[in-house]
C-alpha positions in Angstrom: -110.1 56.0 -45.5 -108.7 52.6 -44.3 -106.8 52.4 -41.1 -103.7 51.3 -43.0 -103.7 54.6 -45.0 -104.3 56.6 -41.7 -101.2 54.8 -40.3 -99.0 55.5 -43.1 -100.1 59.1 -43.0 -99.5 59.4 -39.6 -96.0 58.2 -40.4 -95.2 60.6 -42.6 -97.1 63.5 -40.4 -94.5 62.6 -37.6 -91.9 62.1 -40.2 -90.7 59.1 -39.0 -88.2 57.4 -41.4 -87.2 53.9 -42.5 -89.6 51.1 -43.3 -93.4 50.9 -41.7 -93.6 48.1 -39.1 -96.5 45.8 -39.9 -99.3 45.9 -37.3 -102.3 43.7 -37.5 -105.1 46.4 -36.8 -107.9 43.8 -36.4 -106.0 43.2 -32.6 -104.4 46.3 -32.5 -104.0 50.2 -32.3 -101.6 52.4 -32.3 -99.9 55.5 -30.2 -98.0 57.9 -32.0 -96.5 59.9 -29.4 -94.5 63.2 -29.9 -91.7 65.0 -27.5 -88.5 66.5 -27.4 -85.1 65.9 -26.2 -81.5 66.9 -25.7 -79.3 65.6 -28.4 -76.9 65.2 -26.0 -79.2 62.8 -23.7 -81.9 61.0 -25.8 -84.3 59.0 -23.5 -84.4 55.4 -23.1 -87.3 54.0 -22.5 -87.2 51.7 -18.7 -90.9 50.7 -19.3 -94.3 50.7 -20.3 -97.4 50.0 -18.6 -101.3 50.2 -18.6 -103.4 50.8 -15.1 -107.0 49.7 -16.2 -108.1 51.2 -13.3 -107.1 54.6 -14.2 -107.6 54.1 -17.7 -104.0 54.8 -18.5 -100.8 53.9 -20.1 -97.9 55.0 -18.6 -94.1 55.0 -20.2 -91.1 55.7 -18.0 -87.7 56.7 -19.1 -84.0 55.7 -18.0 -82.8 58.8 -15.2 -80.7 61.4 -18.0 -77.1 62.0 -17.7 -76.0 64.7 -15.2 -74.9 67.3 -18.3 -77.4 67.6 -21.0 -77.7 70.2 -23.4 -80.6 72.8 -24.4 -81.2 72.3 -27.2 -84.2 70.5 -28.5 -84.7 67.8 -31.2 -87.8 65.9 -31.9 -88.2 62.5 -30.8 -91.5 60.5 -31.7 -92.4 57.0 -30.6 -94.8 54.6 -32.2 -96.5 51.9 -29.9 -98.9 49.2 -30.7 -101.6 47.8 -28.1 -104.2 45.5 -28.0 -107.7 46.8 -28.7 -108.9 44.7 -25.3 -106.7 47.2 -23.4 -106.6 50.5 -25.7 -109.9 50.7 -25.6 -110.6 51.5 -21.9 -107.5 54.1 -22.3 -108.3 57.6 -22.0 -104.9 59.3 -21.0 -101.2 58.6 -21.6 -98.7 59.6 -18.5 -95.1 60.4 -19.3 -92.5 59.7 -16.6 -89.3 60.9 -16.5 -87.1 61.8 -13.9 -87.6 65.5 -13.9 -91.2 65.6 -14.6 -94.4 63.3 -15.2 -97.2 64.2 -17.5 -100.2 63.1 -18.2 -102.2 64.0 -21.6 -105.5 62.9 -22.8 -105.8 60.2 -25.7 -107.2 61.6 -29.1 -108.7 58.9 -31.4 -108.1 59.9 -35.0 -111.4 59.3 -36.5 -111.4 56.7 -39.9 -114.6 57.0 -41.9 -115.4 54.2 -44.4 -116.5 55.3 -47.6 -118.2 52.6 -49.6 
């Protein structure tokens, strides 16, 4: 299977609508990251960061509003990075001002058949 068609699937596995953003996958890979969040306070993403060192990339969030409700909706994001930097990656912290976690990188695995 070609990375492209393990991208598209992916896109559909997280059901993530509207047109596939191009990525060049001979410089790149890409983080599909799923969560949940309050419809009534979506995050907003403050920044994103790698720390070679620890062999992580972090994303931070804006602070919420004060009044949020409880309910839960899906929220998936879709980052590209530079193979010189994803490859050293091994975890993925999430910041946000009630919590930070941090959760291992899984590769999905492409085979070439040929």
């Amino acid at each position: 299977m070609e990375t492209q068609d393990v991208y598209e699937d992916s896109w559909k596995e997280f059901q993530l609508e509207g047109s596939i953003p191009e990525i060049d996958f001979e410089t790149n890979d890409v983080l599909f990251v799923g969560m949940t969040e309050s419809n009534s306070c979506p995050y907003i993403l403050d920044s994103l960061k790698t720390n070679i060192e620890k062999s992580q990339i972090s994303i931070t969030f804006e602070p919420l509003d004060d009044v949020c409700t409880a309910d839960l909706s899906p929220r998936n994001f879709v980052i590209a990075i530079d193979k010189k930097l994803s490859s050293k990656l091994t975890s993925f912290r999430i910041v946000s001002e009630q919590k930070e976690i941090e959760v291992p990188i899984l590769v999905k695995s492409i085979e070439s058949y040929g």
